[in-house]
C-alpha positions in Angstrom: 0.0 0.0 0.0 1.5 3.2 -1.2 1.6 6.0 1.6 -0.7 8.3 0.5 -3.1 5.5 0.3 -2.2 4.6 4.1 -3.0 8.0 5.1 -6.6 8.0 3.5 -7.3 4.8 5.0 -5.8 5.9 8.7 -8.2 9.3 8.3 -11.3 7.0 6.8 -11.0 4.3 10.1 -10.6 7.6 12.3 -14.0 9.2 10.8 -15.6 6.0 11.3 -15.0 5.3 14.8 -12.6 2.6 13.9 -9.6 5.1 15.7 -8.7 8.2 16.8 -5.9 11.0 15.0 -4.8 13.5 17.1 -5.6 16.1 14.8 -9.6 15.1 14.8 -9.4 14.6 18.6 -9.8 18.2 18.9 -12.8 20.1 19.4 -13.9 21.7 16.5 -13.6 25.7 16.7 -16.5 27.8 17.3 -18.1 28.8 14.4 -18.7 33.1 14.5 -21.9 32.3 12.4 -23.5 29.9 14.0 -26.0 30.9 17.0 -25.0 31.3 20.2 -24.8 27.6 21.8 -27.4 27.6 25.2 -25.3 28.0 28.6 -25.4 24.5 30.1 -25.8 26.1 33.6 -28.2 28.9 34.1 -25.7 31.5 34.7 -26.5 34.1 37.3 -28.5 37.6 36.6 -26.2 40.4 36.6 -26.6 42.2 39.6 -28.9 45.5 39.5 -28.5 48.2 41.8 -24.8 47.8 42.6 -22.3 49.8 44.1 -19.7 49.0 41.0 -20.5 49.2 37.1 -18.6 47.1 34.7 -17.8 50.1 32.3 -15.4 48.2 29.6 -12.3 46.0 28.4 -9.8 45.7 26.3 -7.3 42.8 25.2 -7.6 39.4 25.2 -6.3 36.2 27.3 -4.0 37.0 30.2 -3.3 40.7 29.1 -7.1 41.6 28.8 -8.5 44.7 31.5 -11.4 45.5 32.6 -13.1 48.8 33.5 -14.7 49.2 36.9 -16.9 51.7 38.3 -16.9 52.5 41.6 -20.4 54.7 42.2 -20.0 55.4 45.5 -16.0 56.8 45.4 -16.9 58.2 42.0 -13.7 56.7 40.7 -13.1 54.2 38.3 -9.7 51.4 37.4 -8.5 49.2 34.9 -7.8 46.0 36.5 -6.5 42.4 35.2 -8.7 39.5 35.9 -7.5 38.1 39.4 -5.6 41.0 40.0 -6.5 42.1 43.4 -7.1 45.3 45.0 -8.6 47.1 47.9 -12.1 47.3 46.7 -12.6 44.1 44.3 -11.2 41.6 42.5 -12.2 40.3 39.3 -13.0 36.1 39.4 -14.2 36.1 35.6 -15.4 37.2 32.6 -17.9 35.7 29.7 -17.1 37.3 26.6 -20.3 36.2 24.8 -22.5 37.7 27.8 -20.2 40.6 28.5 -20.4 40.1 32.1 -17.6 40.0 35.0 -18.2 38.3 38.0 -16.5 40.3 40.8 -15.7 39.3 44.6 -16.1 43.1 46.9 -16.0 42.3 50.4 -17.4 38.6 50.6 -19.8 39.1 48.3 -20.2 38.0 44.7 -21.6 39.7 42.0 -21.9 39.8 38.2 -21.7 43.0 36.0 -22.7 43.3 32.8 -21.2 45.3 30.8 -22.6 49.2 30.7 -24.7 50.2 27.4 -23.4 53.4 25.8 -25.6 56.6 26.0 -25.8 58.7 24.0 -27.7 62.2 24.1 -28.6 65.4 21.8 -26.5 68.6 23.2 -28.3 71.6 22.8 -28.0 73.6 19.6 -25.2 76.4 19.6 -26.9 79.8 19.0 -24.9 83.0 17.3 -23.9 85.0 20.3 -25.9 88.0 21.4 -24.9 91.7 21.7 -22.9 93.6 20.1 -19.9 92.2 18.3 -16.9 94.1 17.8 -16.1 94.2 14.5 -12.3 92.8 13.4 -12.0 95.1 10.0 -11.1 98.2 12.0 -8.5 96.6 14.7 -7.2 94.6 11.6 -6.7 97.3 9.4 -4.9 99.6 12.0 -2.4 96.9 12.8 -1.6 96.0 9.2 -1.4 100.1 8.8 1.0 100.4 11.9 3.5 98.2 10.2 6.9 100.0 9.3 9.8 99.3 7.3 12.0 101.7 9.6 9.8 102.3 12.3 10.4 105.7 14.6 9.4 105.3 18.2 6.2 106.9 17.7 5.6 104.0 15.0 6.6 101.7 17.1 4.3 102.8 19.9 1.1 103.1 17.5 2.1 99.0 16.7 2.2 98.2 20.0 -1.1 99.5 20.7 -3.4 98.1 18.0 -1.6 94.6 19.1 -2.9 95.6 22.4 -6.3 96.8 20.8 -6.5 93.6 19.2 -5.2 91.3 22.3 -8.2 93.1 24.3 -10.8 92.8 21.1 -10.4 89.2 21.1 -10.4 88.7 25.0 -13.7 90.2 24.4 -15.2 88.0 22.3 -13.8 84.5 24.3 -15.4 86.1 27.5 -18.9 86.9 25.3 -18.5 83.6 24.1 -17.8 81.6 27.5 -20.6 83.3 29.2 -23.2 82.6 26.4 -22.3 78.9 26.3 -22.9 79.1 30.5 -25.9 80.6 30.6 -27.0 78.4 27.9 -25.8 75.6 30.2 -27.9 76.6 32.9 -31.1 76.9 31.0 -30.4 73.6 29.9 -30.1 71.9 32.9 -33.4 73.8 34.5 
């Protein structure tokens, strides 16, 4: 029997039960199309009402980190899973459920992972009042510009820059106290 025909035969016996190759012995991969298999234990509800929020990750395997938020410090960390610290430690995480199951303090509980949210900001509005207009400023500084400037030329520079540096404070300081007041509407 030629070898090529030995390894057909060796891989037909295997598929029939007759034998086992190492290569076949091995679970097949997951397929990323297929849907999801059904957990063979009922896996616990994440807990609602907690005093931490699973917020994110990123990375896989033994590098991977996970995001917690702490509601009542108002502080959140990255943390490995079964790195410990002084407020939790992370036990696990189930990538198709997004959920981290986290020891605090005896207790045990599971986080899923936040939803984003996502809100309209309020519409920007022209600001109000009156504007000062650039053409003017502009116009004296490019005028004040001399080739051999004389003290007094010098001095008539230095104060449109200083025209100008107070113009467009102005304007920032119109603009900042629009976008507050606008601020506080919103929030009423």
């Amino acid at each position: 029997m030629s070898f090529p025909a030995l390894i057909r035969s060796t891989l037909f016996a295997a598929c029939l039960g007759g034998g086992s190759v190492g290569v076949l012995a091995q679970p097949a991969p997951r397929n990323p199309f297929a849907p999801p298999a059904a957990p063979t234990a009922p896996a616990e509800a994440p807990a609602q009402n907690a005093e931490l929020q699973f917020c994110g990750f990123f990375g896989t395997g033994a590098g991977a980190r996970f995001c917690i938020f702490n509601l009542s410090t108002g502080r959140s960390k990255w943390q490995a899973l079964g790195q410990e610290s002084d407020d939790f430690t992370i036990e696990a995480f189930d990538a198709e459920l997004k959920t981290v199951r986290v020891s605090q303090a005896g207790r045990v509980l599971n986080l899923k992972l936040q939803a984003a949210s996502i809100a309209a900001a309020a519409p920007r509005t022209a600001p109000t009042g009156p504007v000062p207009t650039a053409a003017a400023s502009q116009q004296a500084l490019v005028e004040s510009v001399r080739v051999n400037p004389t003290p007094a030329d010098e001095r008539r520079r230095l104060e449109a820059v200083a025209a100008e540096v107070r113009r467009r404070r102005a304007l920032r300081q119109a603009a900042a106290a629009n976008a507050a007041s606008e601020n506080s509407t919103a929030a009423q």
